[in-house]
C-alpha positions in Angstrom: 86.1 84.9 148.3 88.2 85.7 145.4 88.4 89.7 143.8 87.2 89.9 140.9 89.0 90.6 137.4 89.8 94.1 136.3 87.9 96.1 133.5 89.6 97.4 130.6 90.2 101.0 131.2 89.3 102.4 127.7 85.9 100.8 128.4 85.6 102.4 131.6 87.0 106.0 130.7 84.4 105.7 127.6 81.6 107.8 128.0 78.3 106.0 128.6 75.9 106.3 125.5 73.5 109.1 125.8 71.1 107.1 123.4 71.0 104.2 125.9 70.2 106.6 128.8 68.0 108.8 127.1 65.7 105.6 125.4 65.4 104.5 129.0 64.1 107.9 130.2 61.4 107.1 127.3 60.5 104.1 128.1 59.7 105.0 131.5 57.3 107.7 131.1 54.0 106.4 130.1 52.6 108.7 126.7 55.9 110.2 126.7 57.0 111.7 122.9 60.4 111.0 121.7 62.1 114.1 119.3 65.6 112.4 120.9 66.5 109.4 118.5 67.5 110.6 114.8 65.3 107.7 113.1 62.5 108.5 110.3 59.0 107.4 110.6 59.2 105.4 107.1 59.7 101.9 106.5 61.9 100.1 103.7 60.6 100.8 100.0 57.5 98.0 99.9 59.4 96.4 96.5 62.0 95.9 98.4 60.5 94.3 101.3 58.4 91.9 98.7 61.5 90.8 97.4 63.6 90.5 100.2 60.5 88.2 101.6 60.5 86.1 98.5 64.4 85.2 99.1 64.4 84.2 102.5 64.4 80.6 102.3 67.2 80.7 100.0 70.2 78.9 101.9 72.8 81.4 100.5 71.1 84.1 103.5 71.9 81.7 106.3 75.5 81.4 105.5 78.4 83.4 105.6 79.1 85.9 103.0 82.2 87.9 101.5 83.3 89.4 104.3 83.4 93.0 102.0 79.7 92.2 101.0 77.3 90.7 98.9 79.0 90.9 95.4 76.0 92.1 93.6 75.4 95.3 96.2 79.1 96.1 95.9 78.6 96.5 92.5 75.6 98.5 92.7 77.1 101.0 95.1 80.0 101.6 93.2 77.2 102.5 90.5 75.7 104.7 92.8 79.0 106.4 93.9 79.7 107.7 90.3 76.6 108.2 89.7 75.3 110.2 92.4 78.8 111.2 94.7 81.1 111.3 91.3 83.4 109.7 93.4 85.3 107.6 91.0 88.8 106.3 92.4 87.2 104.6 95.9 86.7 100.8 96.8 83.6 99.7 98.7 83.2 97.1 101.8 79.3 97.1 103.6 79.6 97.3 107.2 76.4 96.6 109.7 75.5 100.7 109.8 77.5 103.9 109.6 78.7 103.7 113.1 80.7 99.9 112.8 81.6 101.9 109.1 83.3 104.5 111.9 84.8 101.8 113.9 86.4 99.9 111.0 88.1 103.0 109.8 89.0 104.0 113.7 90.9 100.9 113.8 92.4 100.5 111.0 93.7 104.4 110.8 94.4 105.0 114.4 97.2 103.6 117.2 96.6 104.2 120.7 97.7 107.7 121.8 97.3 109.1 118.6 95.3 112.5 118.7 92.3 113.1 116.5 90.6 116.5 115.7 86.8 116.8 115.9 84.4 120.0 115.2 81.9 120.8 118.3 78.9 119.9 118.4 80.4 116.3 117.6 78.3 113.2 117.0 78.7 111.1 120.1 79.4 108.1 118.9 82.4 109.6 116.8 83.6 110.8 120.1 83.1 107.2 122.0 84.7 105.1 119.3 87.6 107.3 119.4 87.9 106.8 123.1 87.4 103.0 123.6 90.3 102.1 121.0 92.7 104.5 122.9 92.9 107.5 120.9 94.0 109.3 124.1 94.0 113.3 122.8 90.5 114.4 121.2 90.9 117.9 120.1 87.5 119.4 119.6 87.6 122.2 117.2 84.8 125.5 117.4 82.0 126.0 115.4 81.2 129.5 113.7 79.0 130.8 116.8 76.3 132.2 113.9 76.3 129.3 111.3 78.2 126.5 113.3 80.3 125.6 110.0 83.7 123.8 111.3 86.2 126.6 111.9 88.7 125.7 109.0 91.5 128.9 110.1 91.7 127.2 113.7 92.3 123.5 111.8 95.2 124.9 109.3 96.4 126.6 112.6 96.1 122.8 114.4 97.3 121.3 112.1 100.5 123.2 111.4 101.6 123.8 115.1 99.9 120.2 116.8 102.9 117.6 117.6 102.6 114.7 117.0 100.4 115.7 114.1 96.3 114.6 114.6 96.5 111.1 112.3 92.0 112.2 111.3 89.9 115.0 111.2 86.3 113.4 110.9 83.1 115.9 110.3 79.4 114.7 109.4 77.8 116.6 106.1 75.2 117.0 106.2 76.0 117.4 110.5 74.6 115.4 113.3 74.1 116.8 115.4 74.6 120.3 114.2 71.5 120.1 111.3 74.1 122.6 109.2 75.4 121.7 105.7 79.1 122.0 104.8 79.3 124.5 101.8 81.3 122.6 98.9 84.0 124.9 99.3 84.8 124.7 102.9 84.4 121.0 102.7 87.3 121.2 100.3 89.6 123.6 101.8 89.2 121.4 104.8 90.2 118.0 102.7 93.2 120.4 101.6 94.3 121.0 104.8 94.3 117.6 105.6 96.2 116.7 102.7 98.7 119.1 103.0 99.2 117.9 106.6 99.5 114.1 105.6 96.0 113.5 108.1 93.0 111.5 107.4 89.7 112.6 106.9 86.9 110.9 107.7 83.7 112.6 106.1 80.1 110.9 107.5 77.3 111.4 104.8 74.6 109.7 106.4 72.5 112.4 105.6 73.0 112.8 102.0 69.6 112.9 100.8 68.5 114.8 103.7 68.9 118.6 102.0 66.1 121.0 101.7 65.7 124.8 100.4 67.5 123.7 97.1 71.1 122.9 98.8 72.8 120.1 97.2 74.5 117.4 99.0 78.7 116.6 97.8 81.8 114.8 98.8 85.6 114.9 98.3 87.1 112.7 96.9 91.3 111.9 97.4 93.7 109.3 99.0 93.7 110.7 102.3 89.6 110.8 102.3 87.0 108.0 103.4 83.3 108.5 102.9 81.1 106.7 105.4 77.8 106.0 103.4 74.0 104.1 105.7 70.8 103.4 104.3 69.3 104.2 107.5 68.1 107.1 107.2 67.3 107.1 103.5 65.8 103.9 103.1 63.9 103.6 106.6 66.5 100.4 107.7 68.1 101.6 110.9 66.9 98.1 112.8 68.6 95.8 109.1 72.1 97.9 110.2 73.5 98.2 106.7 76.2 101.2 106.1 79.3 101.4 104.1 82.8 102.7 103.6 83.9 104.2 100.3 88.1 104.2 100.9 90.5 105.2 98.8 91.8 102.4 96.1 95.2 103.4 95.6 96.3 103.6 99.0 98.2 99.9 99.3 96.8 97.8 102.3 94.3 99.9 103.3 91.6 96.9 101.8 93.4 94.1 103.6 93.6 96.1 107.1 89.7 96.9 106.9 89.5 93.0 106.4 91.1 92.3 109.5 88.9 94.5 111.7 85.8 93.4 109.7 86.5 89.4 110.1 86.9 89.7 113.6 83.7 91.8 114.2 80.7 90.9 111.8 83.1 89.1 109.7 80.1 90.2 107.5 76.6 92.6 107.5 73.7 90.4 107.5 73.1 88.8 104.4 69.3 89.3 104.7 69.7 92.9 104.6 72.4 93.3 102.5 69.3 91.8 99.6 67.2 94.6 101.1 69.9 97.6 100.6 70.2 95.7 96.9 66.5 96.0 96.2 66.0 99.2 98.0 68.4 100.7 95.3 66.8 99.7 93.0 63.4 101.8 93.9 66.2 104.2 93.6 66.9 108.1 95.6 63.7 109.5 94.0 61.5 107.5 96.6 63.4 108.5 99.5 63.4 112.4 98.0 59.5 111.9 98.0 59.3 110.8 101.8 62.1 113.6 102.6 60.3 116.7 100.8 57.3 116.2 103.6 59.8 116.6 106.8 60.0 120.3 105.6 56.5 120.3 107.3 57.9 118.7 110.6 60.8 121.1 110.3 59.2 124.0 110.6 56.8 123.0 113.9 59.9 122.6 115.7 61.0 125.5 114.3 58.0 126.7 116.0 58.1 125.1 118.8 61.6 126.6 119.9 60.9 130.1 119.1 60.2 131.0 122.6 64.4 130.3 122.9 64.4 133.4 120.5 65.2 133.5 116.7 69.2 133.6 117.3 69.3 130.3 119.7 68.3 128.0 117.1 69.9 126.8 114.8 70.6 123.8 111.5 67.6 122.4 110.1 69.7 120.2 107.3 69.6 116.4 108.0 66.8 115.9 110.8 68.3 118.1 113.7 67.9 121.3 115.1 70.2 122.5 117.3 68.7 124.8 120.4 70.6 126.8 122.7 69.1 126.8 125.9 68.5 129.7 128.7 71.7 131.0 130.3 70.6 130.0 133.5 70.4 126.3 132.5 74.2 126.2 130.6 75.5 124.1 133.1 72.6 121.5 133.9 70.9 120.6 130.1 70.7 116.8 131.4 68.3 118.1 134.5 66.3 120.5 132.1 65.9 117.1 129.6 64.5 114.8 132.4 61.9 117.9 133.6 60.5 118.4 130.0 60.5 114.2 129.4 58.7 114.0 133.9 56.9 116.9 133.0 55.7 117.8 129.8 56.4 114.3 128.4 58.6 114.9 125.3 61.9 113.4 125.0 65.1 115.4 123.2 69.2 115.3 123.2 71.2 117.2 125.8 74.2 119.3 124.1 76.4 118.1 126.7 76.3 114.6 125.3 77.6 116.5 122.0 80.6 118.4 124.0 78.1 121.6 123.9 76.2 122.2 127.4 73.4 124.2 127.5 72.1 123.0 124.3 69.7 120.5 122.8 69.8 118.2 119.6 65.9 117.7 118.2 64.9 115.3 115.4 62.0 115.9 113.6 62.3 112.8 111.2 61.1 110.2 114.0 56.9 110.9 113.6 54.6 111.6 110.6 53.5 115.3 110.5 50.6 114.9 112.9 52.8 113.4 115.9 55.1 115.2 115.4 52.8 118.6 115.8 51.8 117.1 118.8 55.2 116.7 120.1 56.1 120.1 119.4 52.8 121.5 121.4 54.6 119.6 124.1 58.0 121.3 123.7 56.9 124.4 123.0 54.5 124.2 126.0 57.5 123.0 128.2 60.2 125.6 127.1 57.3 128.7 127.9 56.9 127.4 130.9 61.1 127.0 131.9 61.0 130.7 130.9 58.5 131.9 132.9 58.5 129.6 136.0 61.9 127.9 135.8 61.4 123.9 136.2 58.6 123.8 138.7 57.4 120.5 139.3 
């Protein structure tokens, strides 16, 4: 009997996605209560769906489109980035969600054994895409310990003294899983730093619409900046997988390289849903500011439902997260204190570790409408009184 053919290595050495392993915890607990996934309760705008319905049967939506998307969305999101990102000087190609947007640029930016420079706690699936296309050094930058803002003096300081120099920095504004907003400043300084160094930066803004207390949303704007864009989130579309990249215009062959990487992998996002993201933009950001406003509610019973942690250990509350640190004693086994609350208690959240922080916990309170999710946070709440007082008793 014959042996069988070897695995690529960068698959194996990949970590295993948390979101797989965690969804499967889920589904195996019968009434279980999922704060984990960062989803919103919401649908697509109903206009949109209407007219998305009405075009199905066309035969231009079962065939291939421009690989760089539908003309007519292009076009409208080049709208919306002057009108809304006053980002004026950038080029536009849909990709099928944020996170192929992140591969694309991976790709086409990076060579194996180039080193990249991340800020902790990093989205996961950054941190996988980097390590399946053979980025070989990650370099995970700190967090302010009270505010968890990326730590722009320890980037100038990488930047200057790393060798080879890091070819990205990539952060998420507003941060996943971090819940913390990038101040317009500190976003820029860090774009300046990466100019001044001749390194790429990769800004995620996912979460764009998703600011509360009166903070505003920005972006940079520059020829060593891409902006990764989703309607998600915002639009309620996370199963129609649209996203986009906004790159840099000027920068020669950038367009033609992202078409390589894009033929051989969609070649195109979905042409049905590419019609949705058209129509959905035209309900427009007020609709998804309506639906957003009301998560303040759900916010704040999380809030609630961590304070037993203590005011200090909690942290974010921009995009959907908040970000928990847990008890001492648990610093070094977050996975084992995720299963007990999901066995025991029966709600479901994000282990730090998977995020390059152990010890802590992402939670998402955009997943359930206001009355779930109070009934989720009984559970947590519930759960982390009883790890403090009893430890995880079964």
């Amino acid at each position: 009997m014959g042996s069988f053919p070897r695995l690529a290595v960068r698959a194996l050495e990949t970590d295993p996605p948390v979101m797989v392993e965690i969804q499967r915890l889920f589904r195996g607990i019968k009434g279980a209560m999922s704060l984990a996934q960062g989803v919103v309760y919401w649908q697509p705008p109903e206009q949109a769906l209407d007219k998305v319905q009405k075009c199905i049967r066309d035969p231009k939506i079962s065939r291939y489109g421009a690989d760089e998307g539908i003309p007519e969305l292009r076009e409208a999101l080049m709208e919306k980035l002057r009108r809304e990102n006053k980002l004026y000087k950038s080029s536009i190609m849909v990709t099928a969600g944020a996170n192929q947007a992140f591969v694309n640029l991976v790709l086409a930016l990076c060579d194996a054994g180039d080193s990249v420079v991340m800020f902790a706690p990093y989205y996961f699936n950054a941190y996988m895409s980097f390590q399946m296309t053979g980025v070989s050094k990650i370099l995970i930058g700190p967090g302010d310990p009270a505010t968890l803002y990326p730590d722009a003096d320890w980037l100038e300081k990488t930047l200057k003294e790393s060798k080879p120099r890091p070819k990205v920095v990539t952060v998420v504004n507003p941060g996943n899983p971090s819940g913390i907003h990038i101040p317009e400043p500190l976003l820029k300084r860090i774009s300046d730093l990466c100019k001044d160094s001749g390194t790429w930066l990769i800004v995620d803004n996912t979460y764009e619409y998703f600011m509360y207390d009166g903070l505003k949303h920005s972006c940079v704007e520059g020829n060593h900046v891409v902006n990764i864009f989703s309607f998600s989130k915002a639009y309620g579309m996370m199963g129609w997988r649209v996203g986009y990249i906004a790159y840099p215009t000027e920068v020669e062959g950038f367009d033609t390289s992202l078409l390589k990487v894009q033929d051989n992998i969609p070649i195109c996002a979905t042409i049905l849903s590419q019609h949705l993201a058209l129509y959905a933009l035209e309900v427009g950001p007020e609709w998804v500011a309506e639906r957003v406003k009301d998560l303040v509610k759900n916010r704040e019973l999380i809030k609630d439902a961590l304070s037993p942690l203590g005011k200090d250990a909690v942290k974010g509350g921009e995009a959907i997260y908040l970000w928990a640190k847990l008890p001492d004693r648990y610093q070094k086994n977050d996975f084992e204190v995720i299963y007990w609350l999901a066995r025991r208690h029966k709600v479901v959240i994000i282990p730090g570790s998977a995020c390059g922080c152990p010890g802590h916990a992402r939670i998402s309170f955009g997943g359930l409408p206001e009355a779930e999710t109070a009934a989720a946070a009984d559970r947590l709440r519930e759960g982390l009184e009883e790890l403090l007082r009893d430890g995880m008793v079964e």
